[in-house]
C-alpha positions in Angstrom: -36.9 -11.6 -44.3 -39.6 -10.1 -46.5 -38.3 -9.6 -50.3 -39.1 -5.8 -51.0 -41.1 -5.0 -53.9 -42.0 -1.5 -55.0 -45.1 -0.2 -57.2 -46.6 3.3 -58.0 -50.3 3.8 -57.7 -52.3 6.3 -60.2 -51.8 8.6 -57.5 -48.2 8.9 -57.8 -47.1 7.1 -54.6 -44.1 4.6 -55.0 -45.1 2.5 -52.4 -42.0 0.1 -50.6 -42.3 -2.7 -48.9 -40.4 -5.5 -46.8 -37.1 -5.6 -45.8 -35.0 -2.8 -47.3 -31.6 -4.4 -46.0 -27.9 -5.6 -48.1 -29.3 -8.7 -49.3 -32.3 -7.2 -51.3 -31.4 -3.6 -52.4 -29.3 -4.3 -55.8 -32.3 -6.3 -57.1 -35.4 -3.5 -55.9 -32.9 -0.6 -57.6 -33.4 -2.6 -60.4 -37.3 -2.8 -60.3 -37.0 1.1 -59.0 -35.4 2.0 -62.5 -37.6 0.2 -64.5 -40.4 2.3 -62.6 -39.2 5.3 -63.1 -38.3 4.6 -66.8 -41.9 3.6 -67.2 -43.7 6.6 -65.2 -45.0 9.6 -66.8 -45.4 11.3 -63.3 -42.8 14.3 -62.6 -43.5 13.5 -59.3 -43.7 11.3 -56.7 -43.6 10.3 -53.7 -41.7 7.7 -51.8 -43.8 5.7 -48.9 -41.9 3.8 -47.0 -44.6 2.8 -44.4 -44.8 -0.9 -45.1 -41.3 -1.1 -44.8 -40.2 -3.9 -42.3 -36.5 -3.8 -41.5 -33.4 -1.6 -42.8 -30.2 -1.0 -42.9 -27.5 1.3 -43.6 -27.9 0.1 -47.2 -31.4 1.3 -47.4 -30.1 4.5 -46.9 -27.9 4.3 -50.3 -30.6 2.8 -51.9 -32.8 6.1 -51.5 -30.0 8.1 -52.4 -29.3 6.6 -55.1 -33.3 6.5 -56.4 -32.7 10.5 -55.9 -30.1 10.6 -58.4 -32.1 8.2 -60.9 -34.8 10.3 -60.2 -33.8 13.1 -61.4 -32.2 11.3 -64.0 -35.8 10.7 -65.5 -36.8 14.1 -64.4 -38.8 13.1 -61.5 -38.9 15.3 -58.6 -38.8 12.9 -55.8 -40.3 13.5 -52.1 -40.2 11.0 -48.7 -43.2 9.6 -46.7 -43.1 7.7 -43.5 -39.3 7.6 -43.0 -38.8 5.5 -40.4 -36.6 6.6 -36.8 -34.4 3.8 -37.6 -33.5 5.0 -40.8 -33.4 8.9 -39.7 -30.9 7.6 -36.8 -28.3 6.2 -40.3 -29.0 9.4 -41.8 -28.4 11.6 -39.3 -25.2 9.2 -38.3 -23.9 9.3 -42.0 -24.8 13.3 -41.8 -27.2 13.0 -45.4 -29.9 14.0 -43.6 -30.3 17.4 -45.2 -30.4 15.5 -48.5 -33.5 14.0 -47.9 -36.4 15.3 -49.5 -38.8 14.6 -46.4 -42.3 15.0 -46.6 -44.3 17.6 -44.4 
């Protein structure tokens, strides 16, 4: 498994990357926050298109980088959300909550 690390570029991008699954998603919220406590951007966007594997806990994990988010006044949107994750989200029935991209 791929540790998941997470970074914003100058053009507001948080890129993700690796393995957004149970064993790794308390420790990247973690570097999330300390992101988003550091970025002066009021918005960005989340690519997810270097993410390997996921989980159901991926999906909480964006959720709750929504509501930390807008915690820090960030508006948040997603890129590249992957069919594996849109099949948890559409099971769990959050879809609508996602702020998809295009």
């Amino acid at each position: 498994m791929a540790a998941p690390q997470a970074v914003i570029d100058d053009q507001g991008v948080m890129q993700l990357s690796g393995d957004l699954v149970f064993a790794h998603v308390t420790a990247l919220l973690a570097q999330i926050e300390r992101l988003l406590g550091n970025t002066k951007a009021e918005r960005l966007v989340i690519d997810l298109s270097r993410v390997e594997d996921v989980d159901s806990s991926a999906l909480a994990l964006l959720l709750e980088v929504m509501e930390r988010a807008r915690h820090h006044g960030v508006t948040l949107r997603i890129r590249s959300l992957s069919e594996a994750l849109l099949g948890i989200a559409r099971l769990s029935n959050v879809e609508n909550l996602l702020p998809l991209e295009g």
